[in-house]
N, C-alpha and C positions, 0 to 999 in steps of 0.2 A: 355956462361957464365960458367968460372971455377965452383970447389964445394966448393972453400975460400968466391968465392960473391954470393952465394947459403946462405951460412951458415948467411953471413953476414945479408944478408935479411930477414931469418927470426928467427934470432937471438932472438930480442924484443918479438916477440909474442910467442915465444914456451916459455920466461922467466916468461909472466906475466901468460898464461895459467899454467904452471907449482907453481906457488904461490896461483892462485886463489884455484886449485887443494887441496893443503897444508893448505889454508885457510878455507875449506867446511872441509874437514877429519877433523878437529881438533872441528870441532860442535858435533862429536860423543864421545862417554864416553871410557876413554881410555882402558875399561878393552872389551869391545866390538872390539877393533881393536886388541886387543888381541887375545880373542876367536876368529875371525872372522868375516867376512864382513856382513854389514846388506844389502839386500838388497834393494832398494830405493823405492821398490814398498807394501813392506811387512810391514802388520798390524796385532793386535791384535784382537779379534772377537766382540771388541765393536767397531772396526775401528778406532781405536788408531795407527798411524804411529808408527814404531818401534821406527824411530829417534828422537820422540820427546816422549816417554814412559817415561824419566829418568824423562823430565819437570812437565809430569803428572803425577808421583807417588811422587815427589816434592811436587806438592802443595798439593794433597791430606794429607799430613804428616804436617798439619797445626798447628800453634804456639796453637790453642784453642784443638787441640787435642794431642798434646804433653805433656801436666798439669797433663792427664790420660794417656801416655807413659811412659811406662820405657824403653825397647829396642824392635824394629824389625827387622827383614832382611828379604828383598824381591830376591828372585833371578827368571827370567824367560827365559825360553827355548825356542828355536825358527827354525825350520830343524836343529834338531838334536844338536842344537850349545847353551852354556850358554851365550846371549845377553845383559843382566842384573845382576848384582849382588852390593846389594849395603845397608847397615845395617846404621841403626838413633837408638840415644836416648842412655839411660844407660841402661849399662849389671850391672852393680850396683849402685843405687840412692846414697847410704848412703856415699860410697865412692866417687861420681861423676868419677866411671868408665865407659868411651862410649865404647860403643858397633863396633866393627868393624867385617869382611866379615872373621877374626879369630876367631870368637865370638862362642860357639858350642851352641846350644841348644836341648831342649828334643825333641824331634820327639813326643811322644806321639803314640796313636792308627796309626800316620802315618806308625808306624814301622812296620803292619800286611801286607804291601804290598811288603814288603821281602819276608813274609810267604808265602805268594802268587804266589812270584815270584817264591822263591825254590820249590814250589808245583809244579812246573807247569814247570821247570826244569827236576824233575825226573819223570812226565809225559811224558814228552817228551822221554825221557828214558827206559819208558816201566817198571818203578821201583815202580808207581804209578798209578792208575786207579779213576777216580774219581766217577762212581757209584759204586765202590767197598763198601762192608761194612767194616768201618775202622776195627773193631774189627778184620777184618783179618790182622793187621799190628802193633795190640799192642800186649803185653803178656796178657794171660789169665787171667781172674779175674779182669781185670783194673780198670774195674765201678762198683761204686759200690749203685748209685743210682738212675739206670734208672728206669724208672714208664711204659716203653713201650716197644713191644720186635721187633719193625719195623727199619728195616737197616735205620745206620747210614751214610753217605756217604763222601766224602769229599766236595762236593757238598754243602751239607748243609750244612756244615762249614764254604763254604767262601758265605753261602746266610743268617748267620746268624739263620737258620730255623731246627737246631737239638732236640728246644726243653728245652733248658734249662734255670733256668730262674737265676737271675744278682745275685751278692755278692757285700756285704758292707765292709766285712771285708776278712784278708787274704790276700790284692793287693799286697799292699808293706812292707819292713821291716826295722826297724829305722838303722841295724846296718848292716855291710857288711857281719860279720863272722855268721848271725843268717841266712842268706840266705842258702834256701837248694837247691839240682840239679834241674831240670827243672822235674824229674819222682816224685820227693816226694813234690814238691812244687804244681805239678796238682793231687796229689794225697789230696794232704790239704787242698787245695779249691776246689775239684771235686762239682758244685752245686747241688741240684736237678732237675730233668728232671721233668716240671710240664708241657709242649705240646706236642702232636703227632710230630713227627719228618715231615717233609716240612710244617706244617699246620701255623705258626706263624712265622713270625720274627723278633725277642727279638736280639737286638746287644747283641752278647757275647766276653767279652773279653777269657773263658776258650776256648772257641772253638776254637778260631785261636792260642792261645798256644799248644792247644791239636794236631792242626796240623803241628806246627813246631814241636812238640815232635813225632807226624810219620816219619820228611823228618830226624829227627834224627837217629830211629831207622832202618831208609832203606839204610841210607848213610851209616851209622856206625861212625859219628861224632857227635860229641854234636856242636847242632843247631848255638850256636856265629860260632863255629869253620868253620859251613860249610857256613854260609852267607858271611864271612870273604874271605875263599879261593875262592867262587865262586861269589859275587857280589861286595865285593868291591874292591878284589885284581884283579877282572877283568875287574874293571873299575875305581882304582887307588884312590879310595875313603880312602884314608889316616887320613882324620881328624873326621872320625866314628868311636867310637864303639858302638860292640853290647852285650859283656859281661856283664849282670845283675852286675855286680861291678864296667866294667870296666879296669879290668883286661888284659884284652886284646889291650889295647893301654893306655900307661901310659900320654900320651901328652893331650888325652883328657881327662882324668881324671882331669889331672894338669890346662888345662882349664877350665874345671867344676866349679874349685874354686874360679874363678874370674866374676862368672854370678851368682844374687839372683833372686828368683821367687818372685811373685808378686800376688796382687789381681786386677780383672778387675781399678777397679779406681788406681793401686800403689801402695798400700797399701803393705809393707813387709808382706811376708809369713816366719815367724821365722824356723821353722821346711821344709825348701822348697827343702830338697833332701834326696828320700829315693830310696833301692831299689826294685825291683819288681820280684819277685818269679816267674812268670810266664810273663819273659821276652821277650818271640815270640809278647806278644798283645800289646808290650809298652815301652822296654827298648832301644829303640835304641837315640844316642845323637851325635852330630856330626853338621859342619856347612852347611851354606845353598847351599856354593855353591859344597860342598857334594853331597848334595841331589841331585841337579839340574843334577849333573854326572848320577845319578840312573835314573832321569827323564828321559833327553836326550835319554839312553838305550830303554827308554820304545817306543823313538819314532825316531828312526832311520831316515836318507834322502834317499827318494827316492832313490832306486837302491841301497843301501848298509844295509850289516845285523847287525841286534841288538848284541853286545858281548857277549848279556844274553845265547842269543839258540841257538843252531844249524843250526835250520832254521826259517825264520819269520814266518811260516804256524803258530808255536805255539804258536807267541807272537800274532801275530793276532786271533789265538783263545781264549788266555788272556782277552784279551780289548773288547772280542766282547761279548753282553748281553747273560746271562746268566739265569737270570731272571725277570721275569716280574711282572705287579704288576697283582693279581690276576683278572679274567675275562679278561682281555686285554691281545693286543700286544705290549702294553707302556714297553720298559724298568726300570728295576730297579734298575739290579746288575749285573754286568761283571765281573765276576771270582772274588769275592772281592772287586772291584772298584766300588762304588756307582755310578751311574748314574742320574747328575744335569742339571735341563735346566738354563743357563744362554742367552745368546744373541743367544747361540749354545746349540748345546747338550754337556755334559763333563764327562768324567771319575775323581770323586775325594776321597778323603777320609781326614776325620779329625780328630785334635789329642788334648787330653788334660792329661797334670798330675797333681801334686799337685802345682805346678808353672809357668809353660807353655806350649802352644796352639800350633798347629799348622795347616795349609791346603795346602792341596798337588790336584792341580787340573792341567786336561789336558783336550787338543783337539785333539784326534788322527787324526781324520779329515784335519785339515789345520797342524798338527804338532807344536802348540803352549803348552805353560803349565805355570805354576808358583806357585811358593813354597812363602810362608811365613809363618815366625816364630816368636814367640813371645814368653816375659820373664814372661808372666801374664796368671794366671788359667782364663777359660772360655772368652777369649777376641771374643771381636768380630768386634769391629772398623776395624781392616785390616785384621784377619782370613775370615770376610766375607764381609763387608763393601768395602775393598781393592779390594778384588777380585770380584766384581759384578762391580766395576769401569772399571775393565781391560778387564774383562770379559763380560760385559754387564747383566743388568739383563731382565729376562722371562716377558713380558705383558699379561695381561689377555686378551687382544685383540686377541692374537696369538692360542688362543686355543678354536676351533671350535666344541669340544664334548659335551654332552648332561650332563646336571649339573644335581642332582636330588634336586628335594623339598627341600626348606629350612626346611619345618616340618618334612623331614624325617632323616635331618642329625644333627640339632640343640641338641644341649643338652651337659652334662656332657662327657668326655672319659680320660679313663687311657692308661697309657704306659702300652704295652706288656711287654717291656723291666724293671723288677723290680723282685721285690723278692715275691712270690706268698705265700710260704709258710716259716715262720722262722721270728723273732722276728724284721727285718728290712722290713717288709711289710709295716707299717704305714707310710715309707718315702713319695713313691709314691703318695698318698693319701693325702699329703698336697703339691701337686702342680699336681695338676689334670688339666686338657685341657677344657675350655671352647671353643665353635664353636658356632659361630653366621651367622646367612646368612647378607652380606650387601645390594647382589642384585643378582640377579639368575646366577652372572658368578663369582661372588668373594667372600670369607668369612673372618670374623676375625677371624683370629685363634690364642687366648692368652693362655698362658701356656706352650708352648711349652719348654723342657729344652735348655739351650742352646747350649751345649757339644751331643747336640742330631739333630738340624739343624740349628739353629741360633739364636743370644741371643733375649731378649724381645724387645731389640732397635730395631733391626728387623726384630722382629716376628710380626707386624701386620695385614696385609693383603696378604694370598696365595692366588693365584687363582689354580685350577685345573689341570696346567701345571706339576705339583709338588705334589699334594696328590690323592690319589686316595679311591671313595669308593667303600668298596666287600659289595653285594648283599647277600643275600640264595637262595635259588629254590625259595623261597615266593615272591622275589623282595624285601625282609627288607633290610637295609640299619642295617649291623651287623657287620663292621670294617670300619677304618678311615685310610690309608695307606701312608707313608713318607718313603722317605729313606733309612732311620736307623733302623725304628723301627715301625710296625702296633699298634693302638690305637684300644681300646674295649669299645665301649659304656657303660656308667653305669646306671641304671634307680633304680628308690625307693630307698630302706633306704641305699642299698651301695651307692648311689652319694651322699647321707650327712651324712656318716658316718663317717666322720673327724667332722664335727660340732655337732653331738649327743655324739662321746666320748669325746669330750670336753666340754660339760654341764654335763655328767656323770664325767669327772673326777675335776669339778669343783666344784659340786653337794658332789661329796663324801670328797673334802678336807674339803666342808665348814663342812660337819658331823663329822667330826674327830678334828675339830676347836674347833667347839661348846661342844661338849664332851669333850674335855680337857680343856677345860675355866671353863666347870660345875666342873670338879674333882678338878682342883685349886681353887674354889671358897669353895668348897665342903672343903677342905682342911685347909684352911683359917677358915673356920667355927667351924672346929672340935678343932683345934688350940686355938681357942679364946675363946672355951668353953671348953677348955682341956678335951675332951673327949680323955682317953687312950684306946678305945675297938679299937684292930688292927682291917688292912682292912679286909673282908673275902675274900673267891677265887676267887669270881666271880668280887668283885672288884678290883682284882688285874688280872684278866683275863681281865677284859674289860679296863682297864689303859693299859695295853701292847699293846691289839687289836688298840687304839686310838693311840697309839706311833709308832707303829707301820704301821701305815695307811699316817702317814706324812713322814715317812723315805723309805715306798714306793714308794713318787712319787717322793724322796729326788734320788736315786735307779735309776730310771726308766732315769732321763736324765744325771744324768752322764753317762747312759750306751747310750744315743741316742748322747750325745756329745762325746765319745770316737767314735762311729761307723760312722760319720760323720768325724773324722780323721783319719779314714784307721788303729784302732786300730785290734789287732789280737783276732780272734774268743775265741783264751786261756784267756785271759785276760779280755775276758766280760765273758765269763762264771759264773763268780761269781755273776754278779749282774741277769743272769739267775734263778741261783739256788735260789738266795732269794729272786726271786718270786714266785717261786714254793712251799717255805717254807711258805713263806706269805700266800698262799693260803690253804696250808694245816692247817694255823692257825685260818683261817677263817673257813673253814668246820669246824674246833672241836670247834667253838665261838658256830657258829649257834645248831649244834648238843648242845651243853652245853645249848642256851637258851631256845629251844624248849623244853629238858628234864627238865632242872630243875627251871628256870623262876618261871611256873605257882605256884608252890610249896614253891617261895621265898618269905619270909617276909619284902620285900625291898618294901620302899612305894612309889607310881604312879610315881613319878617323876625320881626317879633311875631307875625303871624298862624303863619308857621313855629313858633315857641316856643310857640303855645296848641295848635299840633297834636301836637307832640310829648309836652305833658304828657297831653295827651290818652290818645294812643297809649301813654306809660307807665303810667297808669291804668288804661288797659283790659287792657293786660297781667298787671296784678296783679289784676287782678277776677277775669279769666279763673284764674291761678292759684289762687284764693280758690276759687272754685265749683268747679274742676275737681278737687280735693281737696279737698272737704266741709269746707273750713276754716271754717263759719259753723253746725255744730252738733256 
C-alpha cells in the first residue's frame, strides 16, 4: 500500500481526533492557555480541579452577594504559572464603572511582604544580619522612645515582637505635597515601646516601615526606588507602584482614579484615598495580576530559580517558620509571613486601608497560592470566605492536642495589639474579646477584630488549630495566642472598665444638666423679682465649671471621631490641651470650695448646686486622666 492510500485511510480519524482536541481546549479560560497549560491532574488544597476553579469561584460570586459587592479580583498561581485571573463588580458603583483584570487596587499591609522580601535580598548579600541590633544600621539617636535597653533585631520586626505598641493617628496624609520622606515620617510616628522586646506580639505597622527604612539606608536607595529596580523590574510588574504618591508610575496613578473605596456593605467611603507616610507597611497599589507575578517568584517550579535570589537556599529560608507560638513547636510566623491552617498549612498575610482589603495566601508545599482584592475596607466575603473555599478550611477534628479547662481560659481578653499608653487607649476597650468554651475541643471566640483575623461573620467558632494558650511556671493560662496579634486576659475592674466609665461619664453629664437647669431656673427667678445684686465669684466660677463640663464631653468625641479617620496627631492636639485646661479648672473649683464654701453665706440649696458641679467636674477629670486623654 503506497503512503497516498495510507493517508487516505486514516484521513477521518486523525480529522475528528484533531476537533475533539480543539473541542476540550476551548473548555479552558483563555487567559490560562495563555499563561500555560494546566495540568489534568492538578487541584487546589481543598481538591478543586484546576479546570473547573473558574466554575467554582463563579458561583461562589453569587447574585445575593453581589447587593454587598462593589469590585473583586481573584488571580491564582499554580507551579510557578498565573492559572486564574479574572475581576467582577464595580471599580466605581456611582458611575456603573466594572471593574476589570486593568483594574489596580491597594495592597494594603499586603505590601510588608516586599519588605520582607528586600530584607531577605541583602541577607543574602551579607549587607544585612537578622540578629543583628538594628541600631547598628540606623543613625544615632533615632529612637527616641524606647522603655528597654534589650537588642532590637530584624527578627523582631518581621515577628511583629519589638515591643511597641499601635497608633491611631499619623498613618496617612489627606494631601500629596504634606507627605514627608520615609526618615521624617518614622520619625512622626515613632510609637512608644511599652513590651520587652521578643516577649509580645502586637502587629506593627512602624516596624516593618522601620525595616524598609534599614534596606534603604544599606542599599543607598530610597525604599520605592529599590523595590522598583529589584522586584518588580525583575519581574516585569509594570502596573504597581510603590511611591507613597505614586510618583513613580504615572499610569497607575491615572488608574487610581477610576476605582472608589467602599464600606464592608458598599457603602461610599467619600474621603477613600490618602497617602501613607510610612509606606514600606502599606502603600503599595497595583493590579492583581501583578501580584500574582510577585507570588509566582515566591514559588518557583521545581528545578528552576526564584528571579528574587541568587539562590533558593534563601528563599526557602524565607518561607520556612520562623516562629512559633510560645511553649510549642506549632508554627506562627515565617519571616513575615503569618502561618494559616486551612485544608493545608499556608503562608499568608492581609491587607486593609481606608477603602480596600486585601489576602495574599500560599502553599509552598504543593506550590499553589491566590490573591484577592477588594474595593471595600474590612471585607471579608472573599478576603476570607473566598479563600477557605479554595483553600479549604481547618476542622476541629483534625487537632489532637490537649485543650485546657474551659474555667481556665473563659473570660474577658484584650488585644496586645493597641495603644497602652496615650489618649487612644479607650479604643481597644470597646471591642474586647469574649471566649467561651463550647465543648472541651472548640470555643466561641467573639470579638475578634476583623482586619486582625477574620470579620464577626466569621469569627464564630475557632478551634485550637489556629489559637493558642501561653501557660506560666504556675500552669495559669496568662495569654490567648492568633496570628497577628497575642491577647491578655483582663480580670476585675479593668474588664468593665468601659462600662464604669460610662456610668461615670453619664453620671457626671447628668450633674452639669441639673446644675445648669438650677442656674437657669435660678435666673428666671431673679429676673421676675428683678433682683439687680450681680452674680458673685463663686457663682460665676460655678456657671463656667458647669459649661464647661458639657463642652468637655462636646471635646472629647470630636477628638475620638477625628482619630477614628486617621486625623494627624497636630491637629488633635488641641482638643488635648483643653483637657488638660479643664482639669486644671477643676483642681482650682475644688481648692475654691473646700477654702471658702464653709465660710459662704449662700443657702443649703446653692451650696448643694456648687457641690454637685463640683462632683461632675471631678468625674470628668478622673475620666480624662484615667484614659490618657491629655497626651
Amino acid at each position: 500500500m503506497n503512503l497516498k492510500r495510507w493517508f487516505a485511510l486514516f484521513k477521518p480519524p486523525v480529522i475528528c481526533l484533531t476537533a475533539i482536541i480543539l473541542l476540550l481546549s476551548a473548555g479552558f479560560p483563555a487567559y490560562a492557555a495563555e499563561e500555560g497549560t494546566i495540568p489534568a491532574n492538578d487541584e487546589s488544597p481543598s481538591g478543586i480541579r484546576l479546570s473547573a476553579l473558574e466554575a467554582v469561584i463563579d458561583s461562589y460570586i453569587t447574585p445575593a452577594r453581589m447587593v454587598t459587592t462593589a469590585a473583586v479580583s481573584v488571580a491564582v498561581v499554580n507551579n510557578g504559572t498565573t492559572v486564574f485571573n479574572k475581576a467582577y463588580g464595580l471599580a466605581d458603583v456611582e458611575n456603573n464603572t466594572a471593574a476589570d483584570t486593568d483594574t489596580v487596587f491597594e495592597w494594603g499591609s499586603v505590601t510588608k511582604l516586599l519588605v520582607w522580601t528586600s530584607v531577605m535580598q541583602l541577607v543574602e548579600q551579607g549587607k544585612l544580619d537578622l540578629r543583628t541590633d538594628i541600631r547598628e544600621y540606623l543613625p544615632e539617636g533615632f529612637f527616641k522612645k524606647l522603655k528597654y535597653d534589650e537588642p532590637i533585631t530584624l527578627l523582631n520586626l518581621m515577628h511583629h515582637n519589638a515591643g511597641w505598641q499601635d497608633r491611631y493617628t499619623g498613618l496617612y496624609y489627606s494631601q500629596e505635597e504634606a507627605v514627608p520622606d520615609l526618615a521624617e515620617s518614622l520619625r512622626i510616628f515613632e510609637p512608644r515601646q511599652v513590651y520587652k522586646p521578643g516577649t509580645i506580639v502586637a502587629y506593627s505597622n512602624y516596624g516593618a516601615a522601620l525595616a524598609g527604612y534599614i534596606v534603604e539606608q544599606q542599599s543607598g536607595q530610597p525604599f520605592y526606588t529599590y523595590v522598583r529596580e529589584h522586584i518588580f523590574g525583575v519581574l516585569g510588574m509594570n502596573a504597581t507602584s510603590f511611591h507613597p504618591t505614586m510618583q513613580d508610575n504615572p499610569a497607575v496613578a491615572a488608574a487610581r482614579g477610576k476605582i472608589e473605596g467602599y464600606t464592608a456593605d458598599r457603602k461610599l467611603i467619600k474621603k477613600n484615598r490618602a497617602y501613607m507616610g510610612i509606606y514600606p507597611a502599606g502603600g503599595a497599589l497595583g493590579t492583581s495580576a501583578d501580584a500574582a507575578k510577585f507570588m509566582a517568584a515566591l514559588m518557583p517550579p521545581a528545578g528552576s530559580r526564584s528571579p528574587l535570589f541568587q539562590n533558593n537556599a534563601t528563599l526557602e529560608q524565607m518561607l520556612m517558620p520562623s516562629l512559633a507560638y510560645e511553649g510549642t513547636n506549632v508554627p506562627r510566623i515565617a519571616h513575615g509571613f503569618f502561618v494559616n491552617q486551612h485544608a493545608v498549612r499556608t503562608l499568608e498575610h492581609g491587607g486593609n486601608t481606608l477603602g480596600f482589603s486585601s489576602s495574599f495566601v500560599i502553599d509552598p508545599v504543593s506550590g499553589f497560592g491566590m490573591i484577592v482584592m477588594v474595593n471595600q475596607h474590612n471585607e471579608g466575603q472573599y478576603c476570607v470566605g473566598l479563600v477557605d473555599r479554595v483553600f479549604g478550611t481547618y476542622t476541629a477534628e483534625a487537632y489532637t492536642g490537649e485543650m485546657p479547662d474551659s474555667s481556665e481560659v473563659e473570660g474577658t481578653y484584650i488585644r496586645a495589639r493597641r495603644v497602652v499608653q496615650g489618649f487612644g487607649k479607650m479604643f481597644e476597650y470597646l471591642n474586647l474579646a469574649e471566649l467561651k468554651a463550647v465543648n472541651k475541643r472548640m470555643y466561641n471566640w467573639n470579638g475578634v477584630p476583623s482586619n486582625q483575623y477574620a470579620p464577626d461573620a466569621y469569627a464564630k467558632i475557632y478551634s485550637s488549630g489556629s489559637e493558642y494558650f501561653v501557660r506560666d511556671n504556675q500552669g495559669k493560662v496568662v495569654m490567648l495566642s492568633i496570628p497577628y496579634s497575642d491577647y491578655l486576659p483582663l480580670t476585675g475592674f479593668a474588664a468593665h472598665s468601659t462600662g464604669i466609665s460610662l456610668i461615670v461619664l453619664g453620671l457626671g453629664a447628668a450633674l452639669s444638666i441639673i446644675a445648669l437647669v438650677i442656674d437657669v431656673i435660678s435666673w428666671i427667678i431673679r429676673r421676675f423679682k428683678k433682683v439687680k445684686k450681680p452674680l458673685s465669684w463663686i457663682d460665676k466660677y460655678h456657671l463656667g465649671v458647669s459649661l464647661a463640663g458639657l463642652l468637655i464631653v462636646l471635646n472629647n468625641v470630636m477628638m475620638i471621631n477625628r482619630s477614628l479617620n486617621y486625623t494627624s496627631y497636630a491637629l488633635l492636639r488641641v482638643h488635648l490641651i483643653f483637657n488638660i485646661l479643664y482639669c486644671l479648672l477643676t483642681a482650682g473649683y475644688i481648692v475654691m470650695l473646700l477654702l471658702k464654701l464653709r465660710r459662704s453665706n449662700s443657702r443649703g440649696m446653692r451650696k448643694v448646686m456648687y457641690m454637685l458641679s463640683g462632683l461632675s467636674a471631678v468625674l470628668f477629670s478622673v475620666l480624662i486622666i484615667g484614659w490618657d486623654l491629655y497626651f
